[in-house]
N, C-alpha and C positions, 0 to 999 in steps of 0.2 A: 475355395479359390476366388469366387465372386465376391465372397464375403471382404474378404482380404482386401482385395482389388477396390472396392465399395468405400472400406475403410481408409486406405491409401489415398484415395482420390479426394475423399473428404477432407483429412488431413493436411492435404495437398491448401485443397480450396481454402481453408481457415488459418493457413499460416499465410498464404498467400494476402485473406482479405482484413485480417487483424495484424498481419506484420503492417500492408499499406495504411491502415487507418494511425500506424504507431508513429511511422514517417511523418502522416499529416501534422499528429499531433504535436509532433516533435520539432516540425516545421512552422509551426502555424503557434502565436500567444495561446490559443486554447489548450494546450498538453501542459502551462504549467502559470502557478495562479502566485504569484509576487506577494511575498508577505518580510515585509525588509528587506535585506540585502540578499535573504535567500529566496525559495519559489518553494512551494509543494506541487504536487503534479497529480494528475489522472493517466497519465501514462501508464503506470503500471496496472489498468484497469483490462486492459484486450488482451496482457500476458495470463489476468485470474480468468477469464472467461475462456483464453484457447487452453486452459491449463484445464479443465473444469469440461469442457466439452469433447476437448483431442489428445487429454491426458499427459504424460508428461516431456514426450516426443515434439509436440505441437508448442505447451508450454514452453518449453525448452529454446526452441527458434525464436517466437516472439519473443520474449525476453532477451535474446539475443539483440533484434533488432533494437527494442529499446535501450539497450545498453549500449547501442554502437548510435544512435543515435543521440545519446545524452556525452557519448564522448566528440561526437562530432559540432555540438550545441558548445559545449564547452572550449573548442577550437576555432569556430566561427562568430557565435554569438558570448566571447566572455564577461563576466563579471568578476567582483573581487574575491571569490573564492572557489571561481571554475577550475585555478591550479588542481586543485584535489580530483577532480572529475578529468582531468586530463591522463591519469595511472588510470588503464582498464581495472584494477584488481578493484576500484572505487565506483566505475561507469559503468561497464561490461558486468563482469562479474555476481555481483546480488541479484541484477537483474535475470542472469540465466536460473540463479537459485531460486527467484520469486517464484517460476515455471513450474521447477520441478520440484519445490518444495507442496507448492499450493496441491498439485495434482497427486499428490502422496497423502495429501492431509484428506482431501478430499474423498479416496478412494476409503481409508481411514473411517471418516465419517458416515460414508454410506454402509460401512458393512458392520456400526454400530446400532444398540436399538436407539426408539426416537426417544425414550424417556434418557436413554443417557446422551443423547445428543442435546436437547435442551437446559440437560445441567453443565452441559459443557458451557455452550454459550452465555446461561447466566453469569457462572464464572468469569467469563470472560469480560464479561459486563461488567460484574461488580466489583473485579479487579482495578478496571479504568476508571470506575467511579468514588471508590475508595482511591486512589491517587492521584484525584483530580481533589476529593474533598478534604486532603493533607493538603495539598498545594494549595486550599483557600485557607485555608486554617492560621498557615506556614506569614503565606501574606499578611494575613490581619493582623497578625505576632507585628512582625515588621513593617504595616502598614504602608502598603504596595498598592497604593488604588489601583494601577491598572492593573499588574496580577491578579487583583482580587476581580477585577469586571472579566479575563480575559478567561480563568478557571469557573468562574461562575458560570458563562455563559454556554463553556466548550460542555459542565457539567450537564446542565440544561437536555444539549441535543443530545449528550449521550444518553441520557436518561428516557429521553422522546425514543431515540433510536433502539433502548432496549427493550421500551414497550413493545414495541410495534414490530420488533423482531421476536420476539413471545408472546406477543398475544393476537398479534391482524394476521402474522401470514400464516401461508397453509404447512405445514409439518415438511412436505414437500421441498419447502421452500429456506429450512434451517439447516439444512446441509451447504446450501448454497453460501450464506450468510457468514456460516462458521468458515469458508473458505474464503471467503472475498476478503474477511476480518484478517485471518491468516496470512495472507497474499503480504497486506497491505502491511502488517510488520513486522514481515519479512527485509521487504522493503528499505524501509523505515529503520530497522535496527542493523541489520545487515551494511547498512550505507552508512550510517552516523558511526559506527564502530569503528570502521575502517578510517574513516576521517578522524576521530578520536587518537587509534590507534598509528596511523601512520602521519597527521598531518596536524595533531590538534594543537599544539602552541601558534604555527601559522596560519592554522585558520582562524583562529579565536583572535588574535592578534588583526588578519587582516579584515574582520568586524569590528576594530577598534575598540575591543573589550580586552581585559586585564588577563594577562595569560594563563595568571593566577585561578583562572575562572573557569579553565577550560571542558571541567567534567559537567559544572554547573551550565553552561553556555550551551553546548551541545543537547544537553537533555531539554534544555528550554526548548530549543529548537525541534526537538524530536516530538514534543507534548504538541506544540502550537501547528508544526506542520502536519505530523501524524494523526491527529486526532481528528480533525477534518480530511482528510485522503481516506481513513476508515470507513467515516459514515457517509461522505461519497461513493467510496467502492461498494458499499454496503446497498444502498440504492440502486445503483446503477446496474450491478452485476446481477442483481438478484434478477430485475427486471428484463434486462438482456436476455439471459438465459433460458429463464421461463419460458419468452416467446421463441427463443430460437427450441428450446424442449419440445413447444407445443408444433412449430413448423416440422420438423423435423423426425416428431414420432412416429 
């Protein structure tokens, strides 16, 4: 009964202070970082951490918030492709997924061993690295300087970021990684999908790109925003957590 109760109330406190930090975020330029016409965001970073600490109950709500905050961004604060973000099944929606997805994967993860957990994440690694190193490849065919600087570069950090996710941190600490990576595209594909799928000749169009482009355009978008949202959330959550693990045990 205590226990419960114990549990409940924590729950309580973590949707309470990762839903308001979603608000700020949400309110404030720092929840999302302008790159052309569209933004990537850290938002979804307090959905992988209540997902990760209050499982998928807690996940669930924050991500809620942030989904009703990204519909509410898109009603007050527009741009030329907040139309799409105005349908909750676009705003709402992924975002309650990100919650309860992450805290499933996560539970997942911990009740694997550690040697199959770090072949996971290699995986996961060298998945993004192999199709980031097609996409320079692709470029130099066609001779895309910026493409070739823009995958060059994104390979780079992920390369950094797969060391240092295999070999600095503590074992501990790849479970964490493997969710935050997860979270994040979730996110990411769960959102461009739907815009794909329900809006993509208007979106594509209202980027003043060739409608003809639209499976291409999208995925551009998904590489250049998503790939920095990962090794942010990747960072960030691991470290979050840790300390809130160590406060907390």
């Amino acid at each position: 009964m205590n226990n419960t109760y114990s549990n409940n109330t924590k729950n309580i406190a973590l949707i309470g202070v990762l839903g308001g930090l979603t608000i700020f975020l949400g309110l404030t330029p720092m929840g999302f970082i302008p790159i052309g016409p569209t933004a990537a965001t850290i938002m979804h970073i307090p959905v992988i951490i209540g997902a990760i600490m209050g499982g998928p109950v807690v996940g669930g709500f924050v991500g809620l918030i942030f989904g009703l905050s990204s519909l509410f961004n898109a009603i007050m604060k527009p741009t030329i492709v907040s139309f799409a973000f105005l349908n909750p099944l676009v705003s709402v929606l992924p975002r309650i997924i990100i919650g309860l997805g992450t805290a499933y994967i996560y539970s997942f993860v911990k009740a694997i061993s550690k040697k199959q957990t770090k072949l996971l994440i290699a995986v996961i690694w060298v998945g993004i690295s192999l199709y980031l190193g097609y996409g320079i490849f692709s470029a130099i065919q066609q001779a895309k300087t910026t493409s070739i600087i823009i995958n060059t570069v994104l390979l780079s950090i992920v390369l950094l970021t797969m060391f240092f996710s295999l070999k600095k941190l503590k074992e501990a600490s790849i479970d964490i990684v493997i969710s935050a990576v997860a979270g994040t595209l979730i996110n990411t594909l769960l959102v461009l999908s739907l815009i794909y799928f329900l809006y993509g000749e208007q979106f594509v169009s209202a980027l003043g790109k060739d409608v003809s482009t639209v499976g291409r355009t999208i995925l551009t978008i998904g590489i250049i925003n998503g790939i920095p949202e990962v090794i942010i959330a990747v960072i960030l959550v691991t470290a979050i957590v840790n300390t809130l693990r160590k406060k907390y045990k």
